[in-house]
C-alpha positions as semicolon CSV with decimal commas, in nm:
position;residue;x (nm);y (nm);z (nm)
1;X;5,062;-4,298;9,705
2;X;5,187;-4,467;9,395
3;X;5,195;-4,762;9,546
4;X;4,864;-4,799;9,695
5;X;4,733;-4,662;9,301
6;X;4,857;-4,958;9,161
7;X;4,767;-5,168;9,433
8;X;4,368;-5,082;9,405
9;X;4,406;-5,117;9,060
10;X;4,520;-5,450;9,080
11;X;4,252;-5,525;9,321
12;X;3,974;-5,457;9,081
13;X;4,097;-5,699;8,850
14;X;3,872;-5,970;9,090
15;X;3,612;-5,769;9,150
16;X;3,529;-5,716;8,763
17;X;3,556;-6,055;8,703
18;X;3,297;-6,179;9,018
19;X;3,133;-5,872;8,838
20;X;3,137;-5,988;8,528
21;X;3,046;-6,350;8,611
22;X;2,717;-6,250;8,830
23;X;2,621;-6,008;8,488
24;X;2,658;-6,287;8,257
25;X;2,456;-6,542;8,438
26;X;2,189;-6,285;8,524
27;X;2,145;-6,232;8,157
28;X;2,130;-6,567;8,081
29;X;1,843;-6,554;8,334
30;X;1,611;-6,342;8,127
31;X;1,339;-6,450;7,996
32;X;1,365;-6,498;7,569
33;X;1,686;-6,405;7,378
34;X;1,807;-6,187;7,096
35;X;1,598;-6,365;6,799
36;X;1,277;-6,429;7,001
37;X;1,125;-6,128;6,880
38;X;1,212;-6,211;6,493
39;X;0,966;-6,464;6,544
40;X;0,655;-6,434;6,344
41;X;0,409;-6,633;6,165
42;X;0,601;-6,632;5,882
43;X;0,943;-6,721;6,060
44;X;1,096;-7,098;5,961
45;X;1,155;-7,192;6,304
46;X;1,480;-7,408;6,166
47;X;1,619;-7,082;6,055
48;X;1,566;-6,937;6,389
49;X;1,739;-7,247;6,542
50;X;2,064;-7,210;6,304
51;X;2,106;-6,892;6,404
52;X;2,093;-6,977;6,811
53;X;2,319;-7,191;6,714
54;X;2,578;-7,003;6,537
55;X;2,551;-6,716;6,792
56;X;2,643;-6,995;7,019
57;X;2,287;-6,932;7,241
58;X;2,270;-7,339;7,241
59;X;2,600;-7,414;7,424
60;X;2,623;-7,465;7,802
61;X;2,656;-7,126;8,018
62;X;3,021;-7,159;8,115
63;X;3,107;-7,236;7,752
64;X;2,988;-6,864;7,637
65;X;3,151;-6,662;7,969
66;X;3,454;-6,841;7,863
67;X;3,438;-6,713;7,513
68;X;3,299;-6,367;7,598
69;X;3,578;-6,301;7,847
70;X;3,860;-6,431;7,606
71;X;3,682;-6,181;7,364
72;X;3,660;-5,889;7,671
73;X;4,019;-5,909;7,787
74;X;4,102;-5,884;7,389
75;X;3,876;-5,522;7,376
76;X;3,614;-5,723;7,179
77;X;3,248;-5,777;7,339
78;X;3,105;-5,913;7,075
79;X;2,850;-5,818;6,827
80;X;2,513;-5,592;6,843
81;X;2,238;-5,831;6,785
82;X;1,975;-5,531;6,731
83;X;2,251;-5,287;6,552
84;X;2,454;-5,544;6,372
85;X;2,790;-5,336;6,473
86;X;3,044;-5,412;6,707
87;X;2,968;-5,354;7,074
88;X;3,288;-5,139;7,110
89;X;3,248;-4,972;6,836
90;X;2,860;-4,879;6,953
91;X;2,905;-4,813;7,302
92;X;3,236;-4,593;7,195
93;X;2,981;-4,355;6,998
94;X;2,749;-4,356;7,283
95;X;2,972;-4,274;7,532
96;X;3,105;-3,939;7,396
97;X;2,737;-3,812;7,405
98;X;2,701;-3,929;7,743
99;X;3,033;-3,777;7,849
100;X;2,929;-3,443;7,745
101;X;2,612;-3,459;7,903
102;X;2,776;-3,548;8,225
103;X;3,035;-3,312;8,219
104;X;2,802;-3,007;8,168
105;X;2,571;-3,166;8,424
106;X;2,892;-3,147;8,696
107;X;2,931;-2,785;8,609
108;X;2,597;-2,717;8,642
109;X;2,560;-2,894;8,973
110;X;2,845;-2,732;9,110
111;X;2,739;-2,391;8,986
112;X;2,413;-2,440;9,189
113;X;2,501;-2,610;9,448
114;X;2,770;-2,440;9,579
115;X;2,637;-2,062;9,624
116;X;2,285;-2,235;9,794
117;X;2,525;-2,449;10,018
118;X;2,717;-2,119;10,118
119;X;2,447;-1,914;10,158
120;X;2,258;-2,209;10,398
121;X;2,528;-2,291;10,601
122;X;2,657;-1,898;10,688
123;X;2,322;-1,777;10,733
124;X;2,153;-2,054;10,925
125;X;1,803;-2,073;11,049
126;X;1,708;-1,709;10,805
127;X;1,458;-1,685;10,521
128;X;1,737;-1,780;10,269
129;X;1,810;-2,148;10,427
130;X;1,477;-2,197;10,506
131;X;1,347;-2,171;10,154
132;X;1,728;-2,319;10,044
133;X;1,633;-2,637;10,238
134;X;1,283;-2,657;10,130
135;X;1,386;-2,681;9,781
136;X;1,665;-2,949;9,855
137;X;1,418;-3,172;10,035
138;X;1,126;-3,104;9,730
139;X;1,388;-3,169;9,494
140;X;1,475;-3,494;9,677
141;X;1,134;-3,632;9,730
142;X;1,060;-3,598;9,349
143;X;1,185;-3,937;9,131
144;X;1,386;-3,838;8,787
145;X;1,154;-3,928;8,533
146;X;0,852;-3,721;8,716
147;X;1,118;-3,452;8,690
148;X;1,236;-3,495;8,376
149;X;0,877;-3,532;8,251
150;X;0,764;-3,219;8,380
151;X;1,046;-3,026;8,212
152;X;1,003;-3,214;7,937
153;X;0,662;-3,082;7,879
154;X;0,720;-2,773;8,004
155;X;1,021;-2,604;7,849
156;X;1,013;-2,847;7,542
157;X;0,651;-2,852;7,421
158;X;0,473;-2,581;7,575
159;X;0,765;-2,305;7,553
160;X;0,944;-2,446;7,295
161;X;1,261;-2,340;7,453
162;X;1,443;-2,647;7,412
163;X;1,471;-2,925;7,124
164;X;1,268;-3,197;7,281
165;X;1,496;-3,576;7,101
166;X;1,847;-3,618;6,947
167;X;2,177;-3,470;7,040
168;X;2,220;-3,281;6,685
169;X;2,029;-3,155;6,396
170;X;2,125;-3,305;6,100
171;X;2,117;-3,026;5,928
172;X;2,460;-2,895;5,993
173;X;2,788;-3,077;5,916
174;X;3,008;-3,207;6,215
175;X;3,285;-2,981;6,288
176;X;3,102;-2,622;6,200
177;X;3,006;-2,389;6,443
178;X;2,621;-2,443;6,358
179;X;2,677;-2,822;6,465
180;X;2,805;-2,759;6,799
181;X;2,601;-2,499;6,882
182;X;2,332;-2,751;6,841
183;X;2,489;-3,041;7,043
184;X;2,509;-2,820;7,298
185;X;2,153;-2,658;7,254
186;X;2,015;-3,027;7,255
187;X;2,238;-3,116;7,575
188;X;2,084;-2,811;7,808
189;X;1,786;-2,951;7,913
190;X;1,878;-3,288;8,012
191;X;2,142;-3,129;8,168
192;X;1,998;-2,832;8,349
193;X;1,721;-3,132;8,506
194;X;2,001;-3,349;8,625
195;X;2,207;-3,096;8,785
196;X;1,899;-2,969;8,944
197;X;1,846;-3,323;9,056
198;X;2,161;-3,380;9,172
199;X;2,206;-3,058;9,363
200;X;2,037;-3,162;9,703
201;X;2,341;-3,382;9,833
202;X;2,613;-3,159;9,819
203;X;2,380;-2,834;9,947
204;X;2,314;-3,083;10,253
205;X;2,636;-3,177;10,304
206;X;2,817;-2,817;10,258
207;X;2,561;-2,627;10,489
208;X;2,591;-2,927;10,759
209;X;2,993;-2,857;10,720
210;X;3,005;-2,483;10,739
211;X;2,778;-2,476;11,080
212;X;3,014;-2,761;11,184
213;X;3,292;-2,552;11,110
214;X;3,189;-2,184;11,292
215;X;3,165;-2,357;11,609
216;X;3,583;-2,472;11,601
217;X;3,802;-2,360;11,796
218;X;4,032;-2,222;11,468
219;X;3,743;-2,025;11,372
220;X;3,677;-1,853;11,710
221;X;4,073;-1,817;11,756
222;X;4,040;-1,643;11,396
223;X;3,704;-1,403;11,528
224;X;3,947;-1,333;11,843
225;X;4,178;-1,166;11,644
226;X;3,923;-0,966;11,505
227;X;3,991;-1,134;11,179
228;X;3,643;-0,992;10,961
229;X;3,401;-1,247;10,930
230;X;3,421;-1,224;10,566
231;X;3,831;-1,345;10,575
232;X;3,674;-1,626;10,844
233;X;3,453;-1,779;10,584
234;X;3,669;-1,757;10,288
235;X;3,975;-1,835;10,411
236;X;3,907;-2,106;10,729
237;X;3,540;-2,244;10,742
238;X;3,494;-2,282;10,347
239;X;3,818;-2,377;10,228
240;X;3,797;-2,689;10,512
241;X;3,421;-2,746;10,425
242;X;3,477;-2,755;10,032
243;X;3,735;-3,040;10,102
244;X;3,486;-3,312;10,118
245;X;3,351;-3,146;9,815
246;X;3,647;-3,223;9,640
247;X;3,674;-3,565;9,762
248;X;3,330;-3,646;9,583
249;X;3,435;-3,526;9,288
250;X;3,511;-3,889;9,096
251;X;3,202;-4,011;9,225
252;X;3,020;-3,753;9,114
253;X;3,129;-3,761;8,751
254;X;3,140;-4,156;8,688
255;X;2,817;-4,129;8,911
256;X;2,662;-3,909;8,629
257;X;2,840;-4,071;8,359
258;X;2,670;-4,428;8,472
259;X;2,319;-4,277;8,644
260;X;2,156;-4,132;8,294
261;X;1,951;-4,405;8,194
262;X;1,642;-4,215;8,292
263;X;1,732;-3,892;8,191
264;X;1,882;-3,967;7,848
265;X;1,560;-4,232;7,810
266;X;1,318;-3,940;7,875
267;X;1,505;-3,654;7,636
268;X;1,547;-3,926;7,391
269;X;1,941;-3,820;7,396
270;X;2,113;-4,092;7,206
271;X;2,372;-4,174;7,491
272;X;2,446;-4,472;7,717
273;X;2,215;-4,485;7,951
274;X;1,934;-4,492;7,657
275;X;2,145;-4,766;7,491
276;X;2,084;-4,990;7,805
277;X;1,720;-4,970;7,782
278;X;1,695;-5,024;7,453
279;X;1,936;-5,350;7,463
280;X;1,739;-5,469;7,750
281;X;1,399;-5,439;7,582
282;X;1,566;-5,593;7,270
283;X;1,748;-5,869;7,463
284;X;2,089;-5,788;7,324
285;X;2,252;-5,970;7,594
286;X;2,598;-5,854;7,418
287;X;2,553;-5,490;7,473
288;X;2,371;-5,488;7,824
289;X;2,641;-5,701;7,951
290;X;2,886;-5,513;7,802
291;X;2,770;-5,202;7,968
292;X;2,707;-5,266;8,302
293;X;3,041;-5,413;8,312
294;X;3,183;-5,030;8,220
295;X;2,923;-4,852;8,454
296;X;3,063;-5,138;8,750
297;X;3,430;-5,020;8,664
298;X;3,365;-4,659;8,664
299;X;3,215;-4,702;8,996
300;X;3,523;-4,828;9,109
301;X;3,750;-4,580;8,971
302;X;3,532;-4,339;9,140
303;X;3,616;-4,444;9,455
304;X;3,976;-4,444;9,336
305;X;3,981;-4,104;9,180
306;X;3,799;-3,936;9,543
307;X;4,077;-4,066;9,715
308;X;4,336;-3,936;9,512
309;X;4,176;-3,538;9,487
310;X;4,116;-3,582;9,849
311;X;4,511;-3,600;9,943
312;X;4,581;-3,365;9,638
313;X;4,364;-3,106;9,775
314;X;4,439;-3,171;10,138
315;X;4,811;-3,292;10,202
316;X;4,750;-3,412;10,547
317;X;4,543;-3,677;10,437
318;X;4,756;-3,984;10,245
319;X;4,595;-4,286;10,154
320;X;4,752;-4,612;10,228
């Protein structure tokens, strides 16, 4: 297994850089650039010039991938047109809000998802897994920020149950029990509506796999031996059903970790996915590229991390 680790690791190594290439020149593409919207009235259009220039905006394409990626490989991306800080150095604070808010969204989505998807699959076609399915597929049909929007209004505004912007209150001091109380007070909501979001693919998929699994032939050899039905479930249908589960598992946390440009955009959580919009809107071609370079790698160690849980959790199954 070693072997093949190091061997998809290695492989990604082209596949960021075709990534990389195809993010640069699609920047390059869009329309303006960091210091168009300085211009004003007032604005010496010479200055505006100079500085093109000594951002290096002026020199052919290939000229500035070269640079950036002799920067990248280094750890260095460059500098924050809009936030005049270092793109690491940005992104690094960023990310730790948006890693929380993932990781409390995966418990969350698992702690939902998981009873419903029991409860559907062993007591198919019954009131419960008619009204379980009927809230995967309303959850599915609705988009995130209709979502988002809704419980925005609702539980922030109208209830006041929830702080409604930030990830902190700057009242308390970082490292007191007051402040993270309140990072995690300001994470629920976003939270609580992406799990929610999130919890209609793995319901699907674990009801679809526990009625695939009572009609096996283990299952009825188990019921033969008048095994209760109780033992059946625990101990043969879901302990084979939760493996695909398990094998989702690193795409479902760099899938969060990437997928909360809406949600953190919405809550105004300072993570990210909000980042993103913000550089795009502000043309800081620096930090968008930046990003979507990290959000293309964690998609591919997701892939790489499912396949490693999967023969962890099941050791019949080796990848190669």
């Amino acid at each position: 297994m070693w072997k093949t680790i190091v061997r998809r690791t290695l492989i990604m190594i082209p596949q960021l850089l075709v990534l990389s290439l195809l993010i640069f020149t699609m920047a390059k593409f869009m329309p303006g650039d960091p210091f168009t919207g300085k211009i004003t009235p007032e604005t010496d259009p010479n200055r505006i010039e100079e500085l093109r220039e000594l951002a290096g905006l002026n020199d052919p394409w290939y000229e500035q991938y070269a640079h950036w990626m002799l920067r990248a490989v280094q750890g260095d991306f460059g500098k924050s047109y809009t936030y005049k800080i270092g793109v690491s150095t940005l992104i690094g604070e960023r990310a730790v809000n948006t890693f929380w808010l993932s990781l409390v969204s995966a418990i969350l989505l698992y702690i939902i998802a998981i009873p419903l998807g029991i409860i559907a699959g062993r007591y198919q076609d019954t009131l419960a897994d008619k009204v379980i399915v009927l809230y995967s597929f309303i959850v599915y049909a609705i988009p995130t920020f209709v979502l988002s929007l809704i419980f925005l209004f609702l539980f922030g505004y109208k209830l006041h149950w929830f702080p409604t912007v930030g990830s902190v209150d700057i009242q308390y001091d970082p490292g007191t029990f007051g402040y993270i109380w309140s990072k995690v007070y300001h994470m629920l909501l976003p939270a609580i509506t992406y799990a929610i979001l999130a919890t209609t693919g793995v319901i699907q998929y674990l009801r679809s796999e526990i009625i695939d699994s009572k009609s096996q032939d283990y299952v009825r050899t188990a019921r033969s031996k008048g095994i209760p039905i109780s033992k059946v479930y625990s101990r043969h249908i879901l302990r084979n059903s939760l493996l695909p589960i398990a094998a989702f598992f690193g795409f479902t946390i760099t899938g969060l970790l990437g997928g909360s440009i809406f949600i953190e955009t919405i809550f105004g959580y300072p993570g990210m996915g909000q980042l993103f919009i913000s550089s795009i809107a502000s043309r800081d071609y620096s930090v968008i590229t930046a990003l979507v370079m990290l959000f293309g790698f964690l998609t591919l160690l997701g892939s790489l991390l499912s396949d490693i849980i999967m023969s962890i959790v099941d050791p019949r199954i080796r990848i190669e």
